[in-house]
Every structure is written in structure tokens, then in C-alpha cells.
C-alpha positions in Angstrom: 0.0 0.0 0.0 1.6 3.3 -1.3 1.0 6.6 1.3 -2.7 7.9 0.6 -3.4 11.1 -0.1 -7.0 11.7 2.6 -9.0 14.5 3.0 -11.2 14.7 6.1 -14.0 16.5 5.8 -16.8 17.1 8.6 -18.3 20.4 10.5 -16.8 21.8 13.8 -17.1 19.1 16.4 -17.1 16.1 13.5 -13.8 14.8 15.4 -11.8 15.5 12.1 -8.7 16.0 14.7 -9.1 12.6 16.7 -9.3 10.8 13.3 -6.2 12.9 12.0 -4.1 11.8 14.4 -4.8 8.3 13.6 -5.1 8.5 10.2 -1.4 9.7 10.2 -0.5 7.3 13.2 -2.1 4.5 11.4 -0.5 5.1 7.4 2.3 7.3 8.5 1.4 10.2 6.9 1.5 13.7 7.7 -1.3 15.7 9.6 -1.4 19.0 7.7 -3.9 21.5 8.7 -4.4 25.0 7.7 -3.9 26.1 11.1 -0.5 24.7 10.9 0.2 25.1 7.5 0.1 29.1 8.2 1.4 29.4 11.7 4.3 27.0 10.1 5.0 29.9 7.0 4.2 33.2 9.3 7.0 34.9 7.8 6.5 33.7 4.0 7.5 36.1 1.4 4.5 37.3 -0.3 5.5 41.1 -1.2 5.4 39.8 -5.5 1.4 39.1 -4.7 0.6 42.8 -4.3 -1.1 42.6 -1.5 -1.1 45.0 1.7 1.4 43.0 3.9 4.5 41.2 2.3 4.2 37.9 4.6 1.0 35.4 5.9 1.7 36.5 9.6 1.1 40.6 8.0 -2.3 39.0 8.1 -2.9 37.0 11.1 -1.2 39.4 13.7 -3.9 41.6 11.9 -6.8 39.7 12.5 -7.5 39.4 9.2 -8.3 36.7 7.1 -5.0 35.5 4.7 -6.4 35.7 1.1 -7.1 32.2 -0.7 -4.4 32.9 -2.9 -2.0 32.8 -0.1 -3.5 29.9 1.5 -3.5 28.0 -1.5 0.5 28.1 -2.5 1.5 27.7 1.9 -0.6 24.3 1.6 -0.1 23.2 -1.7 4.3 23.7 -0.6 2.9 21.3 2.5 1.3 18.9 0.6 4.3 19.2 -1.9 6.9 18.0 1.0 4.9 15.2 2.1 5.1 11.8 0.8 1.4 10.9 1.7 -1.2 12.8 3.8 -4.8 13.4 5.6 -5.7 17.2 4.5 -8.3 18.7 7.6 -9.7 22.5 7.2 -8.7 22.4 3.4 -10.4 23.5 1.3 -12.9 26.0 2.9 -14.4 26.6 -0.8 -15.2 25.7 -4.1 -12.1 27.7 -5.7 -9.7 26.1 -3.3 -10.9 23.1 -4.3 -10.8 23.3 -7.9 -7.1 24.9 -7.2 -6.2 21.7 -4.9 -7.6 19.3 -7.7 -5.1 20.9 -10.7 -1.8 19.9 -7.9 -2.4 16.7 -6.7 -4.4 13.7 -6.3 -6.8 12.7 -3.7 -7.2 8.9 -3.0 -9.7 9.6 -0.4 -12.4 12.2 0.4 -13.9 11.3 3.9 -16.6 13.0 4.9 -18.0 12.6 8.7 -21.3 13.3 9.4 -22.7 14.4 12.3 -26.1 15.8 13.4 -26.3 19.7 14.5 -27.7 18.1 17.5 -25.0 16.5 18.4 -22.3 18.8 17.5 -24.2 20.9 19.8 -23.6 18.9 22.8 -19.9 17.8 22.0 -18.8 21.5 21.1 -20.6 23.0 24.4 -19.2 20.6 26.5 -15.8 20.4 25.2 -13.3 22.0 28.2 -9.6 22.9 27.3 -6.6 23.0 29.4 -5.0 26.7 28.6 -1.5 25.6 29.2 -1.0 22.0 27.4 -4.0 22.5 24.8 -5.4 19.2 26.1 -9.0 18.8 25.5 -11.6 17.3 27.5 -15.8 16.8 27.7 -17.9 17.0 30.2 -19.7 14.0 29.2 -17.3 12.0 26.6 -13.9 12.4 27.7 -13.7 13.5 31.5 -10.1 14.1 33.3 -9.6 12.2 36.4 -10.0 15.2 38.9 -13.2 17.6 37.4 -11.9 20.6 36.1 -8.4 19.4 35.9 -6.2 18.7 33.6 -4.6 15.7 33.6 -1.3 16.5 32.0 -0.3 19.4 33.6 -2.8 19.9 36.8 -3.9 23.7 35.2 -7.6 24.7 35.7 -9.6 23.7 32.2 -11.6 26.3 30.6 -14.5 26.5 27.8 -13.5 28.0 24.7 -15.5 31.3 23.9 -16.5 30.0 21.1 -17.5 26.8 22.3 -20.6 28.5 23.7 -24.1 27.6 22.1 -24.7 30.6 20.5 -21.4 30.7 18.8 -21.6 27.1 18.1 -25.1 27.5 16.1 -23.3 30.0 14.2 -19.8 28.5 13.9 -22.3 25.7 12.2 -24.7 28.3 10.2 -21.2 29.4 8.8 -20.0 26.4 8.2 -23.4 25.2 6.1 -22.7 28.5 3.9 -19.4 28.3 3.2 -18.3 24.6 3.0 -21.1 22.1 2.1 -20.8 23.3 -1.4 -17.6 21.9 -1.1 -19.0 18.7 0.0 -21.2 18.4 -2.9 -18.2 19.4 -4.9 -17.0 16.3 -3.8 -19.8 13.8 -3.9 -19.8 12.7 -7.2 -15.9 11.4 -6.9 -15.2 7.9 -6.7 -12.5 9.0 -3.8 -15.8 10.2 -1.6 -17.6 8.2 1.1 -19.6 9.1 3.8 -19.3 8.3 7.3 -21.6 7.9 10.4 -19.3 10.1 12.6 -22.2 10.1 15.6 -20.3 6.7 17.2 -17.7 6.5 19.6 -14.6 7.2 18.4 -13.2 3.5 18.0 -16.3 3.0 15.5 -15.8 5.9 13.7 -12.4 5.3 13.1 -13.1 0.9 11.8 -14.8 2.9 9.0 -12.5 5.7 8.2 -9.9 2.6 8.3 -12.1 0.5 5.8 -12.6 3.3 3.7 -9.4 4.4 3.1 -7.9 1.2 2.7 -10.8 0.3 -0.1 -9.7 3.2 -1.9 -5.6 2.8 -1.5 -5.0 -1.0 -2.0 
């Protein structure tokens, strides 16, 4: 089996992260992430684009969002330096999509789906430990002491925007912006769907399953 080339695909709260990690445990791939992919190129030269700051991190010590033409060459350089890999938070829309199809070659698109429901009530009760980055729940994944992290012993907190107000619209947002994407996708014989509501053991036989159908 060569490396596969995955993209995980699922709303905030899917568990895209858990399955990540052993996606890239499990093939030995690389984990790339937008997140990273930026925070990892912060000091990027840019100033040829035109734009109004001459690096990525111009942008995010602004607040402001990096344009897709900048996202699109820091990721496509990650993906470029990887021998195989599972793609989460990429792409956000239909033209960084269409600009990740014309570079490289997905062997599997996994999407996990999850009711709004139940995002609900893993994103509200998600708690995160400020100083390792831990996370816990309040129902699904308790520390041993309540309220404590178990790595480090600091006092966990809830995100701001792990609240259910922000969390309807994290989701409203998400709806708006990236299920085109989805359907974008559906039609590919790299696509399959996955019940992501089941512990994550079960999830992850079927994101297992999937990708090895699809990278024999």
C-alpha cells in the first residue's frame, strides 16, 4: 500500500482532529492542517502578490483573514513536502478546491457526518486545558480530577467559542461556506460518507475501511 493522499472533511465538532491523528499514526502520513500550514509559513514572502502585507503572519497578527491565494500556495508547498497525507480544514471553498484538484491527487475524500444536535452537545461541553492545549468533555472524555487537567494539573476552561450561540453560528457558517464543497466532492469515486455520531473506536473501523478500499 503506497501513502494515501485523505481529506477529512466534517463540520466543527465532527472529530476531524481525533481521526487525523490516527489516520497519520495508522498510514504514517502527515497531519497538515491549515492552522499549521500558516502558523508553520508566518514569515512567508509574499510582497510579489501585491497585497497590503508582504508575509502570511502581515495578516494574522492583523486579524484578518490570509487571502485564498496565499493559503492556496502555503498548503499546496505542505502537501508538496509530504510523501502521503490526511488534508483537515482544506479547502474551505469551491475555488480552493478546484485549485487543490489541478496539484495533486486525492485517493480519499472522507466525509463525517454528524447531526447539529450532536455537535451541539460535543462542542458546548468540550473543556480545554489553557496551558498544554489538552482537550476534554464533560460527558465523553472526563479528566480524572473535574476541572483538571490531567497533564499538567492547570484549571480547564471552555473556549469562547464553544458556547451555544457561537456554536449555532460556527455551524450556520459552516453550512454556507463549506457544504458546497461537500457536494463538490460527492460525485468522486474517492468520496464516502461516514456515520461520525459513534464512539470514536467506531468511527475510526470505517475511516480505516474506507481508506484502505480506496488505497490498496
Amino acid at each position: 500500500m503506497s501513502s494515501p493522499h485523505v481529506l477529512l472533511l466534517g463540520a466543527p465538532g465532527a472529530g476531524k482532529g481525533t481521526q487525523s491523528k490516527r489516520i497519520a499514526d495508522r498510514f504514517g502520513v502527515d497531519h497538515i492542517t491549515t492552522g499549521d500550514a500558516l502558523r508553520n509559513n508566518k514569515e512567508m514572502d509574499i510582497s510579489e502578490l501585491g497585497f497590503e502585507y508582504d508575509t502570511p503572519g502581515g495578516f494574522m497578527d492583523a486579524g484578518e483573514l490570509v487571502p485564498d491565494e496565499v493559503v492556496n500556495e502555503i498548503v499546496v508547498t505542505a502537501l508538496g513536502n509530504a510523501d502521503g497525507f490526511v488534508l483537515d480544514g482544506y479547502p474551505r471553498n469551491i475555488e480552493q478546491a478546484e485549485f487543490l484538484d489541478d496539484r495533486t491527487a486525492l485517493d480519499a475524500v472522507v466525509r463525517l457526518g454528524v447531526s447539529d444536535d450532536k455537535l451541539i452537545d460535543r462542542l458546548t461541553g468540550r473543556r480545554v486545558c489553557p496551558s498544554c492545549g489538552v482537550n476534554y468533555h464533560v460527558e465523553f472524555d472526563q479528566p480524572e480530577e473535574t476541572g483538571i487537567c490531567d497533564e499538567c494539573g492547570t484549571d480547564l476552561e471552555q473556549r469562547e467559542d464553544d458556547t451555544e450561540e457561537t456554536v449555532r453560528e460556527r455551524l450556520r457558517v459552516f453550512a454556507e461556506n463549506t457544504e458546497p464543497v461537500i457536494e463538490y466532492y460527492r460525485d468522486s469515486d474517492a468520496y464516502v460518507e461516514i456515520d461520525g455520531e459513534g464512539s470514536p473506536d467506531e468511527v475510526w473501523e470505517q475511516v480505516e475501511a474506507a481508506i484502505e478500499a480506496r488505497n490498496p
